[in-house]
Every structure is written in C-alpha cells, then in structure tokens.
N, CA and C atoms of all chains as a GROMACS GRO file, in nm:
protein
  549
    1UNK      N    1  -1.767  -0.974  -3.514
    1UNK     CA    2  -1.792  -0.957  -3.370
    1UNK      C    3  -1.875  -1.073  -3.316
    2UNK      N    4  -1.860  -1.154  -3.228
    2UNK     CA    5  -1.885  -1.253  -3.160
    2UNK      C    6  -2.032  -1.198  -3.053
    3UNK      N    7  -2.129  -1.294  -3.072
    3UNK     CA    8  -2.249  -1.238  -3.052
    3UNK      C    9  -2.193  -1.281  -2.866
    4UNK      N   10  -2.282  -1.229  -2.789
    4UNK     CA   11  -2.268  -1.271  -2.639
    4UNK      C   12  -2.335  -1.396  -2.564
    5UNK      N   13  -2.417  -1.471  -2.697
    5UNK     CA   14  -2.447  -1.569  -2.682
    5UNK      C   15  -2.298  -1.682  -2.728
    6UNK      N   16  -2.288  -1.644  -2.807
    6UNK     CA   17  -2.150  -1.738  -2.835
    6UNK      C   18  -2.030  -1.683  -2.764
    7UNK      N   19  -2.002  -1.594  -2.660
    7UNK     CA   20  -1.929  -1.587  -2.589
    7UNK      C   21  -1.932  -1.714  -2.458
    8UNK      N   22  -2.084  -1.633  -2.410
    8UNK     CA   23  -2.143  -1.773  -2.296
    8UNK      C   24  -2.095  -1.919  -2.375
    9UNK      N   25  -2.131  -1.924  -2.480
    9UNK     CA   26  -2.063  -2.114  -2.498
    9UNK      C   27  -1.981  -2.153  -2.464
   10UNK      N   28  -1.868  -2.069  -2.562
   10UNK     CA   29  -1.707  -2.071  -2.531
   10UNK      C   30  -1.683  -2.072  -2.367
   11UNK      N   31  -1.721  -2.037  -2.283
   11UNK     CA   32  -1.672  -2.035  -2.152
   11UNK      C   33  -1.733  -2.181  -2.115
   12UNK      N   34  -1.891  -2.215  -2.118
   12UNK     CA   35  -1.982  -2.293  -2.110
   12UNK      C   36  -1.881  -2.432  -2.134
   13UNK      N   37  -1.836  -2.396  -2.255
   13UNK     CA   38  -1.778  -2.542  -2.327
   13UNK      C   39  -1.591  -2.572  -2.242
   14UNK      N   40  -1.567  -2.475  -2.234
   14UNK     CA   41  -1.434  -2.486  -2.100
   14UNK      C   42  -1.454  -2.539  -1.988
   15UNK      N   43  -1.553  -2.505  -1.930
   15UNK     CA   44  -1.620  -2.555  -1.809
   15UNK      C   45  -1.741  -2.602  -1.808
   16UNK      N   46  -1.709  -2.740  -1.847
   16UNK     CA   47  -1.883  -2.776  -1.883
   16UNK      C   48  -1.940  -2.818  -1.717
   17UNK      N   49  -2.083  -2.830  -1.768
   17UNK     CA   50  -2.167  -2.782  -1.610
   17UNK      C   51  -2.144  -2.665  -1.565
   18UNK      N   52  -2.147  -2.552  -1.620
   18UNK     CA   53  -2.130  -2.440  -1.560
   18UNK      C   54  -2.223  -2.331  -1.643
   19UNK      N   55  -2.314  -2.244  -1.609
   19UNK     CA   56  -2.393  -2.186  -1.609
   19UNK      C   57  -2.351  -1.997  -1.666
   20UNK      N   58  -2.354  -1.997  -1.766
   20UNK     CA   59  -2.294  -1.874  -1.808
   20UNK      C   60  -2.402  -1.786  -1.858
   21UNK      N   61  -2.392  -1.653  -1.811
   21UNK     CA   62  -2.417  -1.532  -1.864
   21UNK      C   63  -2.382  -1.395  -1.898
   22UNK      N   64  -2.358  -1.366  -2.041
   22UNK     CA   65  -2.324  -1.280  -2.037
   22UNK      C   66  -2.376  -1.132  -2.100
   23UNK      N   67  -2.365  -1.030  -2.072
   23UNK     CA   68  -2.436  -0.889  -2.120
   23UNK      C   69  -2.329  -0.807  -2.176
   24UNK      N   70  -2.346  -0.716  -2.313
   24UNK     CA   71  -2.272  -0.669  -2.334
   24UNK      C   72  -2.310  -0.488  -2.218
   25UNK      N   73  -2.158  -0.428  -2.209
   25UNK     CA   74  -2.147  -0.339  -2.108
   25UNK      C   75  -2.197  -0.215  -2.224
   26UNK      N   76  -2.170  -0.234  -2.349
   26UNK     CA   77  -2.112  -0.107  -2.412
   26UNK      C   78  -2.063  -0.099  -2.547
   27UNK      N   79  -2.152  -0.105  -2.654
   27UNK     CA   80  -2.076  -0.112  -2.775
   27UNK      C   81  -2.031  -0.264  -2.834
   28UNK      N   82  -2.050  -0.356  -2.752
   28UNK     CA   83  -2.052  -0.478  -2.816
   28UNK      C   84  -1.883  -0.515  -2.777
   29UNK      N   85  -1.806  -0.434  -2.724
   29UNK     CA   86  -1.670  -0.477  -2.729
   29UNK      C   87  -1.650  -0.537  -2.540
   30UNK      N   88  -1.745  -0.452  -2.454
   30UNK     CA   89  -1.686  -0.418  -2.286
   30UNK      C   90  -1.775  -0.509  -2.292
   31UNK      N   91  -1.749  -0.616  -2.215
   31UNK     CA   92  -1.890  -0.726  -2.164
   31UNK      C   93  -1.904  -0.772  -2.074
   32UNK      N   94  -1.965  -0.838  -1.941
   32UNK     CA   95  -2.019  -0.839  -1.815
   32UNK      C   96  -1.995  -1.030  -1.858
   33UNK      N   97  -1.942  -1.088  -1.769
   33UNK     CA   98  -1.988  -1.235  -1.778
   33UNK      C   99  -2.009  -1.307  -1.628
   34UNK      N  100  -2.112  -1.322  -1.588
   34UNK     CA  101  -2.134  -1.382  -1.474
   34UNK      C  102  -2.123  -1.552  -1.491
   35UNK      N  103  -2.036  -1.620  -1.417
   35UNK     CA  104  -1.989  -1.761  -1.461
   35UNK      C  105  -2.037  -1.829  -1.297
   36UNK      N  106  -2.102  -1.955  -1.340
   36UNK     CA  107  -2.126  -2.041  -1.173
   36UNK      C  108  -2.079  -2.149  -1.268
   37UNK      N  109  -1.965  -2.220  -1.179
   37UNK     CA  110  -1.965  -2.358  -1.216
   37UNK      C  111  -1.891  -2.423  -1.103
   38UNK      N  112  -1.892  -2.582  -1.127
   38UNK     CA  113  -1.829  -2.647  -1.013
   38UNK      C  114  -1.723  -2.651  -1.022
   39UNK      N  115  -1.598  -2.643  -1.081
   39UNK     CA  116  -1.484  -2.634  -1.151
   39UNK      C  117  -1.419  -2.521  -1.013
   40UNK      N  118  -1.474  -2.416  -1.009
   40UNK     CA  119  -1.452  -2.286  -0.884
   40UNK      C  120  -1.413  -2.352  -0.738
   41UNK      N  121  -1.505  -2.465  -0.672
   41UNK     CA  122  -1.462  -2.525  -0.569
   41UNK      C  123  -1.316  -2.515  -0.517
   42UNK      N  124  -1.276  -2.446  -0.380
   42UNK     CA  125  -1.152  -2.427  -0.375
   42UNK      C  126  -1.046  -2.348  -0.448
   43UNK      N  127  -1.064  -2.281  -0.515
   43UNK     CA  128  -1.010  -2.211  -0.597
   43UNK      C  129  -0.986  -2.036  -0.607
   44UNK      N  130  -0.889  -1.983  -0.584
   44UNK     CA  131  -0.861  -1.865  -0.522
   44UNK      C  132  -0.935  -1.770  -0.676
   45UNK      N  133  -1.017  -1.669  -0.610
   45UNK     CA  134  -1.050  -1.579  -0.709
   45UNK      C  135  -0.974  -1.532  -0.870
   46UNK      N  136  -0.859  -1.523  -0.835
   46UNK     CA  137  -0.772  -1.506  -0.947
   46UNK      C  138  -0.774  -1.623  -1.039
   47UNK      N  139  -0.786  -1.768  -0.985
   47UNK     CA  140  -0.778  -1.882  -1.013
   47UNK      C  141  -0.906  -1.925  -1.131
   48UNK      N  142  -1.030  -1.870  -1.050
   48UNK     CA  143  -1.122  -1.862  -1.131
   48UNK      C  144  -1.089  -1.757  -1.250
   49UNK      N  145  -1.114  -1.649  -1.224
   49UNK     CA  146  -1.141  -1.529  -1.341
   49UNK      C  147  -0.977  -1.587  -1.437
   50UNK      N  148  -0.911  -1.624  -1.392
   50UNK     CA  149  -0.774  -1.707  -1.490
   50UNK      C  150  -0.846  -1.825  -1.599
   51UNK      N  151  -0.942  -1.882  -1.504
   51UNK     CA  152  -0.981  -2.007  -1.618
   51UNK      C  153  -1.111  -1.936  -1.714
   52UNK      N  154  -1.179  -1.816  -1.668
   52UNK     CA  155  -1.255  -1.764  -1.732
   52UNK      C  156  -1.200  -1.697  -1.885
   53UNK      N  157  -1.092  -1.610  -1.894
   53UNK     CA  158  -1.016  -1.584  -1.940
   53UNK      C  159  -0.989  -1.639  -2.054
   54UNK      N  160  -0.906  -1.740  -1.997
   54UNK     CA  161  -0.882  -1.884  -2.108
   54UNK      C  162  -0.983  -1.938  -2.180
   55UNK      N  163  -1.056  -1.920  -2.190
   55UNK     CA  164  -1.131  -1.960  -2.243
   55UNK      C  165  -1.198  -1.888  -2.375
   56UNK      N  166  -1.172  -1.715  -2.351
   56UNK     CA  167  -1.214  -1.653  -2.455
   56UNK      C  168  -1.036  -1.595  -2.518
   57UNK      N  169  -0.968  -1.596  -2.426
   57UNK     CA  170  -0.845  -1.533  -2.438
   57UNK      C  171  -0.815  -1.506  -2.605
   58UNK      N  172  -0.845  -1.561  -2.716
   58UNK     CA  173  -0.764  -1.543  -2.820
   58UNK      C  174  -0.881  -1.448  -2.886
   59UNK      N  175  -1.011  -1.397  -2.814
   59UNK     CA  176  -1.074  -1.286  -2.884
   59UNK      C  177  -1.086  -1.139  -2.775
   60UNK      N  178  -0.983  -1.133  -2.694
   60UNK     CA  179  -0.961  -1.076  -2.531
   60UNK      C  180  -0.838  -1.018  -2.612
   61UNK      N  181  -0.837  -0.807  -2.630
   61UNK     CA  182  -0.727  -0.754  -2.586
   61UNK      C  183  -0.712  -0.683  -2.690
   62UNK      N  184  -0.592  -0.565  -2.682
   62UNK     CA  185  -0.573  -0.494  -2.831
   62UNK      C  186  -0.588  -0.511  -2.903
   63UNK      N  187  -0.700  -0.496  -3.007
   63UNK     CA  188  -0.695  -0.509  -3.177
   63UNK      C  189  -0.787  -0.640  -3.214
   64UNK      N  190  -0.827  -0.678  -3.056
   64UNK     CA  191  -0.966  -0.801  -3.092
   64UNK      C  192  -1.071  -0.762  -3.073
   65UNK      N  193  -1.172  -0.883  -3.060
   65UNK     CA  194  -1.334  -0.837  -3.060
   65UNK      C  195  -1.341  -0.803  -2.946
   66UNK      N  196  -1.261  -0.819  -2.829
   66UNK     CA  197  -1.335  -0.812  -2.669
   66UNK      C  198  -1.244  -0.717  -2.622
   67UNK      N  199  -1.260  -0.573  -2.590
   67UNK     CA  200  -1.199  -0.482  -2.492
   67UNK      C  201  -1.178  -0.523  -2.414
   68UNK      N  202  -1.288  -0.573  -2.291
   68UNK     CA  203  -1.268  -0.573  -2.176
   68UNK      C  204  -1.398  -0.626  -2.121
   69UNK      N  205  -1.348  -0.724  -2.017
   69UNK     CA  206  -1.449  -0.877  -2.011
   69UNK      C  207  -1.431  -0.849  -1.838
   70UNK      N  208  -1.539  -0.769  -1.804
   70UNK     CA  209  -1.577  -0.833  -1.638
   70UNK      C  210  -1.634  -0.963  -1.643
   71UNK      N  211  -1.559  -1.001  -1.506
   71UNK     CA  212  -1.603  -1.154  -1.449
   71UNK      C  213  -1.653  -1.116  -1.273
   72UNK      N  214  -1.792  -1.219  -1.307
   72UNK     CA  215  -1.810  -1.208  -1.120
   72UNK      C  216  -1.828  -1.380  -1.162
   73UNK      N  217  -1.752  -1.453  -1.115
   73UNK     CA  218  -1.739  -1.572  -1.054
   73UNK      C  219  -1.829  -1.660  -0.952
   74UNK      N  220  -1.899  -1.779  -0.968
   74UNK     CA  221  -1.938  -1.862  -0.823
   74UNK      C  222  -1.914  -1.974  -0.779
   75UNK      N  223  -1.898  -2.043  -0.740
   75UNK     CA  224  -1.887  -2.206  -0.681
   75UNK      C  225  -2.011  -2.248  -0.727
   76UNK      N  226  -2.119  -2.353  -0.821
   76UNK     CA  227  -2.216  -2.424  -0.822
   76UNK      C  228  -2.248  -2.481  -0.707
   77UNK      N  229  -2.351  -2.476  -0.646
   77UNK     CA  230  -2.363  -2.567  -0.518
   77UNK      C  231  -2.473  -2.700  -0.567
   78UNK      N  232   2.244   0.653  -1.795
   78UNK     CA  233   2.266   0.493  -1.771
   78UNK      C  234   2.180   0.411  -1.836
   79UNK      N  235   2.227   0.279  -1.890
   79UNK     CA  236   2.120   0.213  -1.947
   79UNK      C  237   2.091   0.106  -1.858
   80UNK      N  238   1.893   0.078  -1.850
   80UNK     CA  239   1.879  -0.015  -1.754
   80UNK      C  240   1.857  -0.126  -1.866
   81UNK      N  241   1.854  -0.252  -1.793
   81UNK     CA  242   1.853  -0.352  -1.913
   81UNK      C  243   1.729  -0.429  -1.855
   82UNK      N  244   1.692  -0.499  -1.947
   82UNK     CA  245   1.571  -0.577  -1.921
   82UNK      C  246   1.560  -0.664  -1.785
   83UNK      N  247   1.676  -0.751  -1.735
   83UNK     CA  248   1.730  -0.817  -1.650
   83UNK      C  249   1.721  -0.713  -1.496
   84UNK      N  250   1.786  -0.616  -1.485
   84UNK     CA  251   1.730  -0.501  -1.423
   84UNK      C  252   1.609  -0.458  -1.386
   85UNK      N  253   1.541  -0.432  -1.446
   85UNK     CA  254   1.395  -0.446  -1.423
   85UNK      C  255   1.340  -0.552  -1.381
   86UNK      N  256   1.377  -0.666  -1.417
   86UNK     CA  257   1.323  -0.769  -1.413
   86UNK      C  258   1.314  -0.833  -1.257
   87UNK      N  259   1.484  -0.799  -1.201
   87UNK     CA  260   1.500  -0.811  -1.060
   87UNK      C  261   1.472  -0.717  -0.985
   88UNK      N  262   1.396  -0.592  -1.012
   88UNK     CA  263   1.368  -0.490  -0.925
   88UNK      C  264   1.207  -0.540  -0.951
   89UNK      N  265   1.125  -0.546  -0.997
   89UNK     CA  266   1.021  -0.611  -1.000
   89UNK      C  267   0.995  -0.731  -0.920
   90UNK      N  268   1.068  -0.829  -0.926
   90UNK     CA  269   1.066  -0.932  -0.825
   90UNK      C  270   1.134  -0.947  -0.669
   91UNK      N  271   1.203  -0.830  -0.676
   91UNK     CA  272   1.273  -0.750  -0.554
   91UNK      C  273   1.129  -0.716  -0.464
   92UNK      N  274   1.051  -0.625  -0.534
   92UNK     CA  275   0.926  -0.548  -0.496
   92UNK      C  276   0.864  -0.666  -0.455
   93UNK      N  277   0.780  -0.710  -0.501
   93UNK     CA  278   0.742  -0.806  -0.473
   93UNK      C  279   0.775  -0.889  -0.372
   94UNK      N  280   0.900  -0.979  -0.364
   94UNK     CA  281   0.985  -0.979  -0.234
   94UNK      C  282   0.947  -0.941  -0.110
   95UNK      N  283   0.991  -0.834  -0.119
   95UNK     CA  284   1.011  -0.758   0.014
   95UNK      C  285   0.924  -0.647   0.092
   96UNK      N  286   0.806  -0.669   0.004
   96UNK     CA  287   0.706  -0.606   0.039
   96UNK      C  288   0.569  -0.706   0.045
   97UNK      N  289   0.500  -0.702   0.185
   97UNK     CA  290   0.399  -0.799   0.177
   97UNK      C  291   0.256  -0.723   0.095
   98UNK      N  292   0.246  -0.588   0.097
   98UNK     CA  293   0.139  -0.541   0.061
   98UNK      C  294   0.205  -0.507  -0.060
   99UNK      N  295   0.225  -0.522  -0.150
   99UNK     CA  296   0.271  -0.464  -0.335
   99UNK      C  297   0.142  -0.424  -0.411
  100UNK      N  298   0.216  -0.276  -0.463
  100UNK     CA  299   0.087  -0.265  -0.552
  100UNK      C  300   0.164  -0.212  -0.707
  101UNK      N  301   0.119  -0.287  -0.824
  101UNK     CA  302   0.195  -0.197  -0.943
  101UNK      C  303   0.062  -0.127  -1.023
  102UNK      N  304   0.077   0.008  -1.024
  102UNK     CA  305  -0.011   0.135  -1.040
  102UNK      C  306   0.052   0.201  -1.164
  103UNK      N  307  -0.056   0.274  -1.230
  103UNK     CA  308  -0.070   0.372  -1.337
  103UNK      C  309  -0.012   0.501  -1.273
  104UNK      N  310   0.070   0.550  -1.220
  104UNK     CA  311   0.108   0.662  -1.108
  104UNK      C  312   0.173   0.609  -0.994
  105UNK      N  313   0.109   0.717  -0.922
  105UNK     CA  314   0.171   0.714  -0.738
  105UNK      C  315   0.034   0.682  -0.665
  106UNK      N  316   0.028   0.626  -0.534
  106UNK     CA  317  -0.070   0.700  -0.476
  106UNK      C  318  -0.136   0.791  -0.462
  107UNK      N  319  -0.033   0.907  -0.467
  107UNK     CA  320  -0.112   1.052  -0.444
  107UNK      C  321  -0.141   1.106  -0.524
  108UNK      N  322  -0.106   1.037  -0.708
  108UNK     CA  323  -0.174   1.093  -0.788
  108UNK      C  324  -0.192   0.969  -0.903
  109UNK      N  325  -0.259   0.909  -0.872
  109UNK     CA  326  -0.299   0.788  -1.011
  109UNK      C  327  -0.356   0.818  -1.077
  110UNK      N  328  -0.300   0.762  -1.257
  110UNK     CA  329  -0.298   0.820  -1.377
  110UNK      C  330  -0.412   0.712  -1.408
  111UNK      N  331  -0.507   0.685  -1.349
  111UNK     CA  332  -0.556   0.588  -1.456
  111UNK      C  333  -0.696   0.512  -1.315
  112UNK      N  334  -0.824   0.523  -1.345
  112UNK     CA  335  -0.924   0.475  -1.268
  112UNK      C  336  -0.953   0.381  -1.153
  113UNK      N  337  -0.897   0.258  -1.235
  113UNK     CA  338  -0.856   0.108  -1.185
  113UNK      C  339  -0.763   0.132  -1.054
  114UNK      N  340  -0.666   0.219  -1.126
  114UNK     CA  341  -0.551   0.197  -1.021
  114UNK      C  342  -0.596   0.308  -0.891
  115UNK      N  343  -0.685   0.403  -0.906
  115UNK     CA  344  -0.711   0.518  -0.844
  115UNK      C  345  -0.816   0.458  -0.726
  116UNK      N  346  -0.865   0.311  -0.800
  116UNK     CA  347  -0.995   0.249  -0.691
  116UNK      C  348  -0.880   0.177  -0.603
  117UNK      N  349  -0.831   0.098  -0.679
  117UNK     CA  350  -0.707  -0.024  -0.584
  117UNK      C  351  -0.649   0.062  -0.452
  118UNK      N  352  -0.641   0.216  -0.475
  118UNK     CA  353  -0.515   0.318  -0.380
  118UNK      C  354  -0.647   0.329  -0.288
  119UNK      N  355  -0.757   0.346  -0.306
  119UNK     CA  356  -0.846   0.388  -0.237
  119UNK      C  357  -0.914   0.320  -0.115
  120UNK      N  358  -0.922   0.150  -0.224
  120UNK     CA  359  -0.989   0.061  -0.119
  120UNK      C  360  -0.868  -0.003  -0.017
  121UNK      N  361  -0.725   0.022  -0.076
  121UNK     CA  362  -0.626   0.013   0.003
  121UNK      C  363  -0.600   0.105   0.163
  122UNK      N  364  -0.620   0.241   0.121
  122UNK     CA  365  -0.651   0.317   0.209
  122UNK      C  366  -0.753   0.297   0.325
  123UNK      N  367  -0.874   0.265   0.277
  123UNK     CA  368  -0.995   0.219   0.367
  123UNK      C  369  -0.978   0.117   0.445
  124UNK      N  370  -0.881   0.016   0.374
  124UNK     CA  371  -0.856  -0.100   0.451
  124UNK      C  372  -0.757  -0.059   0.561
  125UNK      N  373  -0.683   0.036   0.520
  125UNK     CA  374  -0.623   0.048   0.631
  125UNK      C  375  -0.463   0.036   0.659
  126UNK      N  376  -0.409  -0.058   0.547
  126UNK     CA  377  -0.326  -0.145   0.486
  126UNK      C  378  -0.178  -0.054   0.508
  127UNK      N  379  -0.032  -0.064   0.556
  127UNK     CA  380   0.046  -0.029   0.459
  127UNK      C  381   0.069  -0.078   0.329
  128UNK      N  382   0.112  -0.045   0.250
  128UNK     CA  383   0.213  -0.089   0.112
  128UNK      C  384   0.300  -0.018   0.064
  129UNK      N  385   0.368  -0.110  -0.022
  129UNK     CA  386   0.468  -0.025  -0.161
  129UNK      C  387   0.347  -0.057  -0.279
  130UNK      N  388   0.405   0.113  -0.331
  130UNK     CA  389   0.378   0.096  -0.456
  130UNK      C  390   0.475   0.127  -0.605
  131UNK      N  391   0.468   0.061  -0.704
  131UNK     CA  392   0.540   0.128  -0.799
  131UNK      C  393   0.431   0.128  -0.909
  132UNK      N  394   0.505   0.258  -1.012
  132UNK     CA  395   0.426   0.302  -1.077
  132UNK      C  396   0.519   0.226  -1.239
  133UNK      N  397   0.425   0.180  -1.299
  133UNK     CA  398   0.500   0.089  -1.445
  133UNK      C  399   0.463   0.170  -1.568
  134UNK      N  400   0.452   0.289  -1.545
  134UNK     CA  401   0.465   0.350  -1.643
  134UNK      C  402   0.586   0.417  -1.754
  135UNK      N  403   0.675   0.478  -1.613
  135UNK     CA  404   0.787   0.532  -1.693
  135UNK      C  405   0.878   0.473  -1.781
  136UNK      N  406   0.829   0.315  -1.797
  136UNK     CA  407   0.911   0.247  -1.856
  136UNK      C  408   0.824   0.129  -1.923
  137UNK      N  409   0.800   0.097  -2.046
  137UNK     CA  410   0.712  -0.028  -2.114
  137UNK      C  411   0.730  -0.129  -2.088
  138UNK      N  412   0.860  -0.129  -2.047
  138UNK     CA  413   0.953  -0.309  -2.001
  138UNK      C  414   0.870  -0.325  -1.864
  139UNK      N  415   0.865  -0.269  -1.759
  139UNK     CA  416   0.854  -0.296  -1.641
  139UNK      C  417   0.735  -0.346  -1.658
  140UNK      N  418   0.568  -0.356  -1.717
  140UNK     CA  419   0.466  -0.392  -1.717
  140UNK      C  420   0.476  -0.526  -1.840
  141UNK      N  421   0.573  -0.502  -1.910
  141UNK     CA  422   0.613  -0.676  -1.978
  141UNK      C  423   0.658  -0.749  -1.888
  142UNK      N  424   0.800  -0.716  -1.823
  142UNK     CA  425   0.818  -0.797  -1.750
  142UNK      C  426   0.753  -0.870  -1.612
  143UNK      N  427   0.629  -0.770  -1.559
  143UNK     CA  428   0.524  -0.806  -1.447
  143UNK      C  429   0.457  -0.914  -1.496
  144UNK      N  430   0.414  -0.889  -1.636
  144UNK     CA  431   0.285  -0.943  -1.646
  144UNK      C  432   0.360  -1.069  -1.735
  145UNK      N  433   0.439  -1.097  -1.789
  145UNK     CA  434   0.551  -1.217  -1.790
  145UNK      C  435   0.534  -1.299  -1.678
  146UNK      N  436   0.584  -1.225  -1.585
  146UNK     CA  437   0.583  -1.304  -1.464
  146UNK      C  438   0.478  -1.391  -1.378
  147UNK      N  439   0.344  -1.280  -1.363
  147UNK     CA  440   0.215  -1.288  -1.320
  147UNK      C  441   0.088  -1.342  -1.441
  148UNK      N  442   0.133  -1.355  -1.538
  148UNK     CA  443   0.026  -1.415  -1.601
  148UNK      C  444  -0.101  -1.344  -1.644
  149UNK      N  445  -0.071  -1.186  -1.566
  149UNK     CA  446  -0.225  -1.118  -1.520
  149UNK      C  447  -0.167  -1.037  -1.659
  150UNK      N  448  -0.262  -1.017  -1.743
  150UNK     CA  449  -0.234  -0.917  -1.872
  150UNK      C  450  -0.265  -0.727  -1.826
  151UNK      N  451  -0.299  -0.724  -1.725
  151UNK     CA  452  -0.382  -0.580  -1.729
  151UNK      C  453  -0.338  -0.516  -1.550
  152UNK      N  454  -0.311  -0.371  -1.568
  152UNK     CA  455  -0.297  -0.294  -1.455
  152UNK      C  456  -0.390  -0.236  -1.371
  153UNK      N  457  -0.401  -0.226  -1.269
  153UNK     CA  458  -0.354  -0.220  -1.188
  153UNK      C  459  -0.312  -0.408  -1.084
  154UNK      N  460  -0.206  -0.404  -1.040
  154UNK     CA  461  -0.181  -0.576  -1.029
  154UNK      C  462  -0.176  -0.593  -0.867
  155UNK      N  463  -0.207  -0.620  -0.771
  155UNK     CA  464  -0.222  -0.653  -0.661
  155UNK      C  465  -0.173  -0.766  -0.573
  156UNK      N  466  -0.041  -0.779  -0.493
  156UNK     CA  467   0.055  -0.920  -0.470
  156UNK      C  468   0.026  -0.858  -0.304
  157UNK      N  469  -0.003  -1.010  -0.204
  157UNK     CA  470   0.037  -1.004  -0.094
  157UNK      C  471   0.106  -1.085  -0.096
  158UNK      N  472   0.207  -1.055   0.016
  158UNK     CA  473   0.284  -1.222   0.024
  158UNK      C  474   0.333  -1.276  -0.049
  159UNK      N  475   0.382  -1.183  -0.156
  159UNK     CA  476   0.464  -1.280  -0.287
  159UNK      C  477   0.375  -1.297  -0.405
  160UNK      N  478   0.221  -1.313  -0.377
  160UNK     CA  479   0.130  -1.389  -0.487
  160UNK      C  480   0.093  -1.307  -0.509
  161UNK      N  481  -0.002  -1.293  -0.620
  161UNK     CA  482  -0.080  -1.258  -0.660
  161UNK      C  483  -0.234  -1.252  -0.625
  162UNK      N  484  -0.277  -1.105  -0.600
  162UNK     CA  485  -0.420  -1.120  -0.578
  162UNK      C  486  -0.518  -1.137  -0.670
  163UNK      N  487  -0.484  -0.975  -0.711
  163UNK     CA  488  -0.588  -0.980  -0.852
  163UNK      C  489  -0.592  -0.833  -0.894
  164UNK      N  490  -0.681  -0.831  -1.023
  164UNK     CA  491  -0.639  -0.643  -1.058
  164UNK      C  492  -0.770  -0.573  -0.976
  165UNK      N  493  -0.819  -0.430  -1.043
  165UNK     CA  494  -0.922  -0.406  -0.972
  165UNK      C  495  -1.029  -0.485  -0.905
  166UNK      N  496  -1.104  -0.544  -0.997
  166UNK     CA  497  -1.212  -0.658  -1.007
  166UNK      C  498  -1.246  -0.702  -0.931
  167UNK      N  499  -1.098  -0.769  -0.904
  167UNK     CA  500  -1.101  -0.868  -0.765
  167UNK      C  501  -1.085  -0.812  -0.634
  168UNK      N  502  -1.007  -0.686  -0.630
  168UNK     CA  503  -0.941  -0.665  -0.519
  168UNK      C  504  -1.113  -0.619  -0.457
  169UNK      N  505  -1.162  -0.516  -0.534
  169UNK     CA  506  -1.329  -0.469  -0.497
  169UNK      C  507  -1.442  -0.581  -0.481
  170UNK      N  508  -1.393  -0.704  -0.551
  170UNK     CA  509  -1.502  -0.813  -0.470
  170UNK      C  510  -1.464  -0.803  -0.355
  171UNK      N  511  -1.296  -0.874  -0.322
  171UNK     CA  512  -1.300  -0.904  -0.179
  171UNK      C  513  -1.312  -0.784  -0.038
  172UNK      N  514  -1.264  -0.674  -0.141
  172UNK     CA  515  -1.321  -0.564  -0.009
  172UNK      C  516  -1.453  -0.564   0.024
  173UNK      N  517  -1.543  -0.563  -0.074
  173UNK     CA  518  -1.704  -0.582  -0.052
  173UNK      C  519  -1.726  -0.701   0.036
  174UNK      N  520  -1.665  -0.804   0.004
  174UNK     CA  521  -1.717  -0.914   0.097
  174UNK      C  522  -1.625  -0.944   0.250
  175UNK      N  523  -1.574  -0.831   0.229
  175UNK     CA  524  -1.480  -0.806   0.413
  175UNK      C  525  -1.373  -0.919   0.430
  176UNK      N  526  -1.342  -0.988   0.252
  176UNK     CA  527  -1.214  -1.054   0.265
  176UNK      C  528  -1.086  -0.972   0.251
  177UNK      N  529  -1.089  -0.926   0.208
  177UNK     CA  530  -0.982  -0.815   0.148
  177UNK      C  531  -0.861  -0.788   0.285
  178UNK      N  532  -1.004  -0.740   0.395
  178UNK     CA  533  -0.887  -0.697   0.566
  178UNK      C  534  -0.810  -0.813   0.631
  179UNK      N  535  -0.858  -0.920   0.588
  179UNK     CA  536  -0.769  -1.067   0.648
  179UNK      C  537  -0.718  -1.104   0.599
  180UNK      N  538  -0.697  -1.106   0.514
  180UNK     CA  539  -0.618  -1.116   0.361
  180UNK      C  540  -0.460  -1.033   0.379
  181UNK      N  541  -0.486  -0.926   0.436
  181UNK     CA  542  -0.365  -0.846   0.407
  181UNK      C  543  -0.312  -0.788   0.572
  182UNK      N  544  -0.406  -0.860   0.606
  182UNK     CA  545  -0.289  -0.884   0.813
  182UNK      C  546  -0.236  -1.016   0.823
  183UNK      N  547  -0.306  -1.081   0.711
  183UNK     CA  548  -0.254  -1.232   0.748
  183UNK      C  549  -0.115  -1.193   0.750
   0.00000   0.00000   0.00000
C-alpha cells in the first residue's frame, strides 16, 4: 500500500511546480488529493482531474491500492 | 433479439447526440441505484435543467462502451453539448460555484 506521502510525489512529479496534498478518506484505500499547479491554467475541470488521474492511474481501480481518489483541483497563481 | 456491441455503441453516441443535457446513471431518475448518480439527478433538478437520462446498468457493454469512448472510468457520467462534463465530483464543484446553471443554458 502506497503511503499518501508517495502518492503526493507521483502527482508532484507529473506536474512539477505543483503543490500536492493528500489525506487518506478511509482505510488507506479512499483518498482526498487537493492538487494547485500551473499546468491547470485554462483547462476545463475534467481536463485537470484527467491529468490528476494519470498520474496515479496504474495504482487507481479494481483490485489496486487506490479505491477511490477525490480531486479538488486549482490554477497556481 | 440479440443486441451487438456496435448497437450499443451507436445508441450511446446517438444519446449523446441528440440530447444537450445527457446523463448516464446507475437507474432512472426516479429511482437511482447508486449515491453518485442519486446526487448528479438531484443537483440536476435544482438547477433546473431538462435532460435524458439512461441507465447503464441493464447491460455491462453499455458502460464499456461509454467509458471507451469518454475516457472517464467511473459512473455517474455527465455530457452537455456532446462533451463531456464530469462524474459526480465535478458536476457538485460547479454547482457550488454557480457554474453548473450557465453551463447547461449555454
């Protein structure tokens, strides 16, 4: 199981300059990730939480470490 | 009758089509099988919104072939205008932030 500090990297390291935190919701599987980076600029909500995604995607979903990954998204200013 | 994958496939993108407000749900409106989809019918309602909805349950293909299409892995799925919005998550940010109502008169 992937600690939630090494979740934040993995996103961190997709979008570098970008400011990640994350909390687990529940059991270590449901997890909360609040993401600011500049990368978001212009970019339709789906667009973001899509590149958030990608980034953990191959530990995201049936039969992996991550149930289920809220994203609240920001633009870096 | 047998439906074939191709079938689905164009009634899915039919929906989509021809409906500017689309919603694909765990159920119906008037009775959603599943949380996510029970908030999406709700904040839909508040908004005010018509839509279609279909429900991708009665069949396993129909939520392969959506999410084939859309990229989005998870239900409840939310399309104005052809695109894609977003699943719960999103649709409840933008209602919270009073994007959601311009969004779907545009």
């Amino acid at each position: 199981m992937p600690s939630t500090g090494e979740i934040a990297a993995l996103i961190e390291e997709a979008l570098p300059g970008s400011k990640v935190q994350v909390e687990d919701m529940g059991g270590g599987d449901h997890l909360y990730a609040h993401v600011v980076a500049p990368q978001f600029e212009g970019l339709s909500l789906i667009q973001q939480h899509t590149m958030v995604n990608g980034a953990v995607e191959h530990l995201l979903g049936p039969g992996r470490p991550i149930h289920a990954l809220k994203i609240k998204t920001e633009v870096s200013s | 009758m047998i439906v074939t994958e191709e079938q689905i496939r164009d009634e899915v993108l039919d929906a989509i089509k021809q409906h500017r407000v689309m919603l694909f749900m765990k159920g119906v409106p008037e009775a959603p099988r599943c949380g996510f989809s029970m908030q999406v019918v709700q904040i839909l309602d508040a908004v005010g919104t018509e839509y279609a909805a279909m429900d991708i349950l009665p069949d396993p293909r129909i939520r392969q072939v959506l999410s084939a299409e859309s990229g989005w892995p998870t239900i409840p799925q939310l399309f104005v205008n052809g695109e894609l919005v977003g699943g719960c998550d999103i649709v409840t940010e933008l209602y919270e932030d009073g994007k959601l109502k311009e969004l779907v008169a545009a």
